[in-house]
N, C-alpha and C positions, 0 to 999 in steps of 0.2 A: 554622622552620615549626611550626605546629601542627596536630596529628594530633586531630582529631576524631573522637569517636565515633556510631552512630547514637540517639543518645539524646537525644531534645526537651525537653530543661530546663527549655524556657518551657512547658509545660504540667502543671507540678510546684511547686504552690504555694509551696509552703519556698524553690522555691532561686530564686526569682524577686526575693525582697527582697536589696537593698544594704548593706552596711554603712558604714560610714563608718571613715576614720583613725584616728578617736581610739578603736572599738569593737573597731577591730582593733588599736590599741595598749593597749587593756586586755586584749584575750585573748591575746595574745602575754604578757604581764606575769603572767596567773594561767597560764600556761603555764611559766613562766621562761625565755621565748625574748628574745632581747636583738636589736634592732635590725639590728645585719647577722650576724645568725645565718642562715646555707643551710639551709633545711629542705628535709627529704627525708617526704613526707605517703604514710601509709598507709591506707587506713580501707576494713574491710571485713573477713569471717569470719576468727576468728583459727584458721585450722583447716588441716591439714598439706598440701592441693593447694594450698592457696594461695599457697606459696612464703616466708613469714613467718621461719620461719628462715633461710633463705636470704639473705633483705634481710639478715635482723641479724647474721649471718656477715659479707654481703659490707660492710655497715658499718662492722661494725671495719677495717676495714683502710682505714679513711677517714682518714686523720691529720689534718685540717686544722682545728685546733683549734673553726671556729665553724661545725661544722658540724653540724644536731641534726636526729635521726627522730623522727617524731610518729606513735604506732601508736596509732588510733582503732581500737575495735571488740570481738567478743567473740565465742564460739565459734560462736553460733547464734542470732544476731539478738536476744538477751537479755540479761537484767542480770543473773542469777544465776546462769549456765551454767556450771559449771566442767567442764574435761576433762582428763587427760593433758597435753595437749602445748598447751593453755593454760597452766596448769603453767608446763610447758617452757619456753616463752613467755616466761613472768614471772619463771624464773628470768635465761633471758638477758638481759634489758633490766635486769636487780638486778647486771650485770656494769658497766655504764656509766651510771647513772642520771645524770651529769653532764651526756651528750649524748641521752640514749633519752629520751621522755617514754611512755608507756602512761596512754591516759584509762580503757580499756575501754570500755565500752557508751556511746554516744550517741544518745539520740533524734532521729529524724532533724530534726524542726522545729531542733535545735539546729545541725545539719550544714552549714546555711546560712554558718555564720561562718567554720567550717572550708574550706569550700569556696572562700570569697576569699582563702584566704592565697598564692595563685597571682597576684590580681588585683595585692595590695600589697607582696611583697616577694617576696626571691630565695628561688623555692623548685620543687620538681619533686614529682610527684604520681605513686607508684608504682602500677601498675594493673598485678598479673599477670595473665599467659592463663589 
């Protein structure tokens, strides 16, 4: 089953456009995510209610070689924002950068692609409370 939120998509310009196979097999490819890589998709304040450590704690203890986190996002809706435990953040994800990917900040028009990676391959989309 999928769990729905109350949040109307279709009246949200950006996330209304499709991509295609081969769009998402070039972002996957400037991502270094390989075909049946599991991804596990983050995107949203990199900031400590968020639970952000947490994920990449419970992460490690993923063993299953093809399995990769993609943490979109940055402290405070910015491209320049540094904090503390952004920081913190980047130093965790510099412990596996084989499986962790960190874009940091995305504009949202760009969030559209990231958002299909649910439609084209095996992956789960983390949303803390």
């Amino acid at each position: 089953k999928i769990a729905l939120n109350n949040t109307d998509y279709s009246t949200i310009p950006y996330f209304n456009k499709k991509i295609t196979v081969e769009q998402r097999n070039k972002l996957r490819a400037q991502l270094g995510l390989k075909e049946d890589d599991f991804v596990v998709l983050y995107c949203g304040r990199i900031q400590e209610v968020k639970g952000v450590r947490e994920l990449l704690r419970a992460f490690a203890g993923i063993k299953e070689h093809n399995c990769r986190l993609l943490i979109i996002g940055n402290a405070d809706f910015a491209v320049n924002t540094t904090t503390p435990f952004l920081k913190e953040v980047e130093e965790l994800v510099q412990q596996d950068t084989d499986r962790i990917r960190f874009t940091g900040y995305i504009e949202n028009a760009e969030l559209n692609s990231m958002k299909h990676f649910q439609t084209f391959t095996k992956s789960v989309f983390f949303v803390p409370a």
